[in-house]
BADO-620189 format. One record per residue (C-alpha): residue number from 1; residue in one letter; chain; x, y, z. Coordinates in nm, 2 decimals, decimal comma. Layout:
N
<num: NUM&residu: A&chaine: A&x: X&y: Y&z: Z>
...
END
This chain:
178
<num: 1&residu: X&chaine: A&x: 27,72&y: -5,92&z: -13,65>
<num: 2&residu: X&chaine: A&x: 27,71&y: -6,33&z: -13,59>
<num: 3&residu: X&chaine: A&x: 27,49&y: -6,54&z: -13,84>
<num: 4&residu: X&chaine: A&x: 27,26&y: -6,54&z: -13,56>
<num: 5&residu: X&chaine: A&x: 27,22&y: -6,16&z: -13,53>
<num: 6&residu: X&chaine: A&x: 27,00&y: -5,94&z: -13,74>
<num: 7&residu: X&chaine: A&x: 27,00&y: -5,51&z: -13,69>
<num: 8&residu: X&chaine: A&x: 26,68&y: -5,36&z: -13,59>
<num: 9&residu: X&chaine: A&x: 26,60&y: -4,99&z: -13,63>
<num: 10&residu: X&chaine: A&x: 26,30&y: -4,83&z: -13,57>
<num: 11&residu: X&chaine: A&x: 26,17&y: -4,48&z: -13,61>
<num: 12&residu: X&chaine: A&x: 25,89&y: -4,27&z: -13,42>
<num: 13&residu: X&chaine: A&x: 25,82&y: -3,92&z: -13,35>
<num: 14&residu: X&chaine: A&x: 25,94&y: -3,70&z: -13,10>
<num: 15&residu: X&chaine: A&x: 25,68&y: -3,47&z: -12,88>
<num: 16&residu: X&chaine: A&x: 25,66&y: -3,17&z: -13,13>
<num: 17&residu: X&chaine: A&x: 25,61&y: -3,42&z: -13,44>
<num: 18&residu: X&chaine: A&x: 25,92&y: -3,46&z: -13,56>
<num: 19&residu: X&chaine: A&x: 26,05&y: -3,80&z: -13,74>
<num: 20&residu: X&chaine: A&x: 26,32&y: -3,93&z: -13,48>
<num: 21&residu: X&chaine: A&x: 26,50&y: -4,29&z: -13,47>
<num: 22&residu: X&chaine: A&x: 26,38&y: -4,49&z: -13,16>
<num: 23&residu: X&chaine: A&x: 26,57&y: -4,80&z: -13,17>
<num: 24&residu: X&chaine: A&x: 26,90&y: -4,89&z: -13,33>
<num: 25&residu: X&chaine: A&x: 27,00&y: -5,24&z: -13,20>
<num: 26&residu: X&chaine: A&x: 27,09&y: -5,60&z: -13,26>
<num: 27&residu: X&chaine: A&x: 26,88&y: -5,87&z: -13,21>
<num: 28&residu: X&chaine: A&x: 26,98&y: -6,21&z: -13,17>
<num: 29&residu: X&chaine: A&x: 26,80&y: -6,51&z: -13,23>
<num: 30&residu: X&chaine: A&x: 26,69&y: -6,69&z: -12,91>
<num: 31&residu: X&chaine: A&x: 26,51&y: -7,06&z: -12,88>
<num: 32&residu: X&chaine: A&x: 26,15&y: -6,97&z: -12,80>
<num: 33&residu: X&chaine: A&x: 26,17&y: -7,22&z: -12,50>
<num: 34&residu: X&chaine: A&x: 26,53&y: -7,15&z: -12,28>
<num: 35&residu: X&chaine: A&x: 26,56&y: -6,81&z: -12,40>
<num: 36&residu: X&chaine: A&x: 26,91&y: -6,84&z: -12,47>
<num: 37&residu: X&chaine: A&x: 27,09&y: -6,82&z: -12,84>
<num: 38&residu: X&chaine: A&x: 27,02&y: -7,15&z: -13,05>
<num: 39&residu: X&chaine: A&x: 27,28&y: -7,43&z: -13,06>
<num: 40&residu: X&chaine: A&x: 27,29&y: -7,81&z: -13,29>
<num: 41&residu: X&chaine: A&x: 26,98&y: -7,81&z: -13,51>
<num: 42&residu: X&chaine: A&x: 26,76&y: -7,54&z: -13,28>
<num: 43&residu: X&chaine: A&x: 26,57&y: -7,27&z: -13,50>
<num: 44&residu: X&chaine: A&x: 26,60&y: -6,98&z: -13,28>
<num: 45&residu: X&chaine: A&x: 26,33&y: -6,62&z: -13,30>
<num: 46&residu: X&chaine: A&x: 26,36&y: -6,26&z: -13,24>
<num: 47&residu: X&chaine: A&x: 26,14&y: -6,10&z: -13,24>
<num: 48&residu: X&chaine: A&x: 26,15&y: -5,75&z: -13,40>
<num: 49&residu: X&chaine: A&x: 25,82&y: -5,51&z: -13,34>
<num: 50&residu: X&chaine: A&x: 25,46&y: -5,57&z: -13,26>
<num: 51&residu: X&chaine: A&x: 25,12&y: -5,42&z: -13,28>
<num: 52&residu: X&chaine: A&x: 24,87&y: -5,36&z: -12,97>
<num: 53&residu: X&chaine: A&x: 24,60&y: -5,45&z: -13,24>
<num: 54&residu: X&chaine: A&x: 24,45&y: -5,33&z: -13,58>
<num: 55&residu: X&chaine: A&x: 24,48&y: -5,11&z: -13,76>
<num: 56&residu: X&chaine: A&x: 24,77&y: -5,06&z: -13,50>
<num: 57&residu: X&chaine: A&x: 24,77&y: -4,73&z: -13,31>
<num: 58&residu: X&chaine: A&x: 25,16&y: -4,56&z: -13,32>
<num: 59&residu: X&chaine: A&x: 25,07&y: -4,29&z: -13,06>
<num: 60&residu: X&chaine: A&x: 25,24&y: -4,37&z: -12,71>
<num: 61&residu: X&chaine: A&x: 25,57&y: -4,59&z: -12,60>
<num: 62&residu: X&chaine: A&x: 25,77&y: -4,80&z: -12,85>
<num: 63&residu: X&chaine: A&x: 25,71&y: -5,16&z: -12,63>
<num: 64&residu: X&chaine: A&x: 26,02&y: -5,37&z: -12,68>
<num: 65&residu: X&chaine: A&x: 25,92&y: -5,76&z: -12,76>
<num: 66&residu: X&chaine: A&x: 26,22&y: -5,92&z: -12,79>
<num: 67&residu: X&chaine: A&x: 26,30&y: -6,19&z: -12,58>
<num: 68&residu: X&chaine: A&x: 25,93&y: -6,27&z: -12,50>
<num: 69&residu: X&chaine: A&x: 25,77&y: -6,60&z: -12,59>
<num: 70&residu: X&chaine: A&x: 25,48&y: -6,48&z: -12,80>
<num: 71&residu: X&chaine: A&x: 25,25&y: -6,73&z: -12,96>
<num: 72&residu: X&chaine: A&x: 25,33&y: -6,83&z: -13,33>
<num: 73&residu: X&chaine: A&x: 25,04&y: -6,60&z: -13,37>
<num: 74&residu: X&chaine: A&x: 24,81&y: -6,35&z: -13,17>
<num: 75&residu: X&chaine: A&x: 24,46&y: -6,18&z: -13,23>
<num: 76&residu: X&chaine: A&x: 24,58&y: -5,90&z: -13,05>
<num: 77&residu: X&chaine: A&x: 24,81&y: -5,76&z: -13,29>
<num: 78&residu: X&chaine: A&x: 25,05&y: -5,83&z: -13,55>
<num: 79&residu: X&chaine: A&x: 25,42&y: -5,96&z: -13,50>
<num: 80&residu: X&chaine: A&x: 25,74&y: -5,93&z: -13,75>
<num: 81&residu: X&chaine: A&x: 26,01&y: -6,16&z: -13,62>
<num: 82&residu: X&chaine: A&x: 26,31&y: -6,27&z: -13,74>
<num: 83&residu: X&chaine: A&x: 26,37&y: -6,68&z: -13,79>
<num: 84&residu: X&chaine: A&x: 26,76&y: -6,85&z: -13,79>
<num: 85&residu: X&chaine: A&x: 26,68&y: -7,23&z: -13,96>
<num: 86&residu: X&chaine: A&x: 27,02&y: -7,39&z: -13,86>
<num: 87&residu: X&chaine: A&x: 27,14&y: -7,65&z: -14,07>
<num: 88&residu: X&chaine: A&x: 26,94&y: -8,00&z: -13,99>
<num: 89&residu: X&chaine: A&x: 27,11&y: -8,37&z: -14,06>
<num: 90&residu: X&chaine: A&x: 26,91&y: -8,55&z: -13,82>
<num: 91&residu: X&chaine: A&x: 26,55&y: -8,49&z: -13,77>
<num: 92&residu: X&chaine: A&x: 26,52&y: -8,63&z: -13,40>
<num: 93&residu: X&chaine: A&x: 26,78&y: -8,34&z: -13,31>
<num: 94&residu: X&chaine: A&x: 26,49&y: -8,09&z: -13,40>
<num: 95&residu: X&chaine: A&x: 26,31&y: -8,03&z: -13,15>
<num: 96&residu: X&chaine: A&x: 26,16&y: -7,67&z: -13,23>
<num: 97&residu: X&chaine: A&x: 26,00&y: -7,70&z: -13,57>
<num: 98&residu: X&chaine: A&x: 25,69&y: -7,91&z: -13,53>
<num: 99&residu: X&chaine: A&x: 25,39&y: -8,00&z: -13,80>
<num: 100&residu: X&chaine: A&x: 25,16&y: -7,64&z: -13,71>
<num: 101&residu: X&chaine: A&x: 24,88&y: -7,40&z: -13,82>
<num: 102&residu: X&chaine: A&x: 24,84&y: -7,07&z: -13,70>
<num: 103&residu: X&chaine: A&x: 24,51&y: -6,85&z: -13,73>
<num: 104&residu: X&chaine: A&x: 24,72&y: -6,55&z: -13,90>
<num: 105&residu: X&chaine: A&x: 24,85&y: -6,50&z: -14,29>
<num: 106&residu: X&chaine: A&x: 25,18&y: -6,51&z: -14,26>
<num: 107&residu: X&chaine: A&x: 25,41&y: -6,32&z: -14,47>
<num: 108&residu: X&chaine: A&x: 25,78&y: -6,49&z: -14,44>
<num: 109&residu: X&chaine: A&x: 26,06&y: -6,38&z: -14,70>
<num: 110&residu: X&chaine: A&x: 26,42&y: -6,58&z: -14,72>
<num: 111&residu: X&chaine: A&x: 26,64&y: -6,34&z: -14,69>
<num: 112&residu: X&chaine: A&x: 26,94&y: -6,60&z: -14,67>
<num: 113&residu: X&chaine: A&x: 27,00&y: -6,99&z: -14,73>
<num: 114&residu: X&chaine: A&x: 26,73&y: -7,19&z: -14,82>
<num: 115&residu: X&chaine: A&x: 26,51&y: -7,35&z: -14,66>
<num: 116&residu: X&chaine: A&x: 26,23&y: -7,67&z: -14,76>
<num: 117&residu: X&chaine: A&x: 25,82&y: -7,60&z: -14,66>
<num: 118&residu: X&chaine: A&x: 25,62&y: -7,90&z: -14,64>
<num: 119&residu: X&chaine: A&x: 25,24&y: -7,87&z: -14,62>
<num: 120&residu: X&chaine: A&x: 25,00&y: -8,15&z: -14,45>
<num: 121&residu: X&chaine: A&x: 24,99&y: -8,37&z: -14,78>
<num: 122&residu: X&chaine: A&x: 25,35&y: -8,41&z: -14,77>
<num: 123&residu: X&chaine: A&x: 25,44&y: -8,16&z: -15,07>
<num: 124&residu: X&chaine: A&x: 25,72&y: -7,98&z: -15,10>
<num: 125&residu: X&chaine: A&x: 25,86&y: -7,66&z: -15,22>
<num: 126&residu: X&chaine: A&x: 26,23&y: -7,52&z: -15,17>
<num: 127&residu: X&chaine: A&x: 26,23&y: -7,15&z: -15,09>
<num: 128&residu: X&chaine: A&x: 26,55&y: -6,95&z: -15,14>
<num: 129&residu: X&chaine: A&x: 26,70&y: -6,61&z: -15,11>
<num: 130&residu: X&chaine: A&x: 26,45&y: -6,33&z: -15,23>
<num: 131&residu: X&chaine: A&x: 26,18&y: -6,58&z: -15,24>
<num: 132&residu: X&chaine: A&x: 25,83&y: -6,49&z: -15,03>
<num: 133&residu: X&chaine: A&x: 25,58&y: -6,74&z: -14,91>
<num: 134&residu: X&chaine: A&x: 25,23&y: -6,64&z: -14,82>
<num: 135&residu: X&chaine: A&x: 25,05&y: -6,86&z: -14,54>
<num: 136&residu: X&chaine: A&x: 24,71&y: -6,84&z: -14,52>
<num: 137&residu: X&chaine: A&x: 24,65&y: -7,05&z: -14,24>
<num: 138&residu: X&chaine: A&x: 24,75&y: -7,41&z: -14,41>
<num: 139&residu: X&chaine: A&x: 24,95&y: -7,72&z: -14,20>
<num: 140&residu: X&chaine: A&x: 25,27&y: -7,66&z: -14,28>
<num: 141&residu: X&chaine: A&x: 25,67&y: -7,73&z: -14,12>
<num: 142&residu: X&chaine: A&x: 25,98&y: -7,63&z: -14,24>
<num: 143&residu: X&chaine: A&x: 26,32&y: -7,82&z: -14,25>
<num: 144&residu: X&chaine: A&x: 26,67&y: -7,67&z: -14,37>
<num: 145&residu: X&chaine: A&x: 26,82&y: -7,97&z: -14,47>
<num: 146&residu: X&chaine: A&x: 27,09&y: -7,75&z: -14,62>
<num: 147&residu: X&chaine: A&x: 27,48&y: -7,66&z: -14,54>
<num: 148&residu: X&chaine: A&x: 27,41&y: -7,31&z: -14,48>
<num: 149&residu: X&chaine: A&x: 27,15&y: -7,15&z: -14,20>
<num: 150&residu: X&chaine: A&x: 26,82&y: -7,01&z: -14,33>
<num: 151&residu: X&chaine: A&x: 26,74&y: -6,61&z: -14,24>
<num: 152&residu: X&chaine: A&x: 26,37&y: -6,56&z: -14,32>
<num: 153&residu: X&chaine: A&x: 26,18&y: -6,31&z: -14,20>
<num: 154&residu: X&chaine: A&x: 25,80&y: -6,30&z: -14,14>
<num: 155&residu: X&chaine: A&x: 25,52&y: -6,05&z: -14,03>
<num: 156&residu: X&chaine: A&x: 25,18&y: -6,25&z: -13,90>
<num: 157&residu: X&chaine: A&x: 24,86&y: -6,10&z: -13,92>
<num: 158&residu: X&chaine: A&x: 24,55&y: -6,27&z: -13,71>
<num: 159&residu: X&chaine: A&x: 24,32&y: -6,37&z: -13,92>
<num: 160&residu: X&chaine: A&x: 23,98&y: -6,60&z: -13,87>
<num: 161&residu: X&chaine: A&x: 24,01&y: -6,94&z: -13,86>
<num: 162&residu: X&chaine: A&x: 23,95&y: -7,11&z: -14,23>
<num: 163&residu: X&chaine: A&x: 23,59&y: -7,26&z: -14,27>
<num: 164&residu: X&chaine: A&x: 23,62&y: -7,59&z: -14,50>
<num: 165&residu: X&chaine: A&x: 23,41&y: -7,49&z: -14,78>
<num: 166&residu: X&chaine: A&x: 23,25&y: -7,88&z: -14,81>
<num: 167&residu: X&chaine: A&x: 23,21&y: -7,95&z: -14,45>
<num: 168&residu: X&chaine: A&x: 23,22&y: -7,59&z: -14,28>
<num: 169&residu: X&chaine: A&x: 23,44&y: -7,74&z: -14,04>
<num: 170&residu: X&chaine: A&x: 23,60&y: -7,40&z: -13,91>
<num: 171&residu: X&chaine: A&x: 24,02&y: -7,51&z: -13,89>
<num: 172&residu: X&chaine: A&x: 24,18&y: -7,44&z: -13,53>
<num: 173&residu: X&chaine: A&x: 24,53&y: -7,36&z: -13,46>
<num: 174&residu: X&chaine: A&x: 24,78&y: -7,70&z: -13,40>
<num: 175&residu: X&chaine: A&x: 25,13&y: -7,80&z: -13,34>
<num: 176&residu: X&chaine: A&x: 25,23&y: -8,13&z: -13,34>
<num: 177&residu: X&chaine: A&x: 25,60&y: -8,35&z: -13,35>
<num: 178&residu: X&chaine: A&x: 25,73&y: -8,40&z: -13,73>
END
């Protein structure tokens, strides 16, 4: 497997019961917006398995996601995807990682590389291999302004928006250039 390539296996049952493998693929990363494999500074996405809602109900089909451009997050289910951070030198070469928020908590772990978060306020925290990073909904971005690509992995969850405790302004979902 490439840098850009992560295995995917997932297991089900069969119609008397019995534990059986579904899937044993490859995934590669694609950019969320051509659909092809990412080149320069492009993060790229694949994405691994999602839910048809919550708690999420395992009887019927495995549905196959990858390749589709979902949302960075969904009230209909939850989503574990893969993320490739290639290597960044010069910020107007990328394009894909934009100042966002997302109405989910978002579990991402670095599972290779490092990689640099950034919240709304400007501060930052480097997250490297092993680390874990919970989102709860915050303005955030991410930049690997490393030598090396970033491999994280996250699993969103919808959530409700966040309700500013002084103002009970409710927080919507954004995206928005660097």
């Amino acid at each position: 497997m490439d840098a850009l390539q992560n295995r995917r296996v997932v297991t089900g049952h069969d119609d008397q019961g019995k534990a059986v493998f579904l899937v044993d693929d490859v995934l590669t990363s694609l950019n969320p917006v051509t659909g092809k494999p990412p080149g320069g500074s492009t993060a790229g996405m694949a994405n691994v398995y999602r839910t048809a809602g919550l708690p999420a109900d395992i009887n019927g089909p495995f549905v196959d996601y990858y390749g589709q451009n979902i949302a960075f997050a969904d009230e209909s289910g939850a989503t574990c995807r893969f993320c490739h951070f290639l290597p960044v030198k010069d910020l107007s070469e990328d394009k894909l990682n934009v100042v966002h928020r997302t109405e989910s908590v978002d579990f991402g772990v670095v599972l290779k590389g490092q990689i640099e978060l950034t919240l709304d306020d400007g501060v930052k925290k480097i997250l490297r291999q092993g680390d874990v990073v919970v989102q709860q909904g915050t303005i955030h971005d991410w930049l690997n302004s490393f030598d090396e690509i970033c491999v994280m992995m996250f699993v969103l969850i919808p959530a409700k928006k966040f309700k500013v405790p002084k103002t009970g302004e409710l927080l919507e979902a954004m995206a928005r250039p660097r």
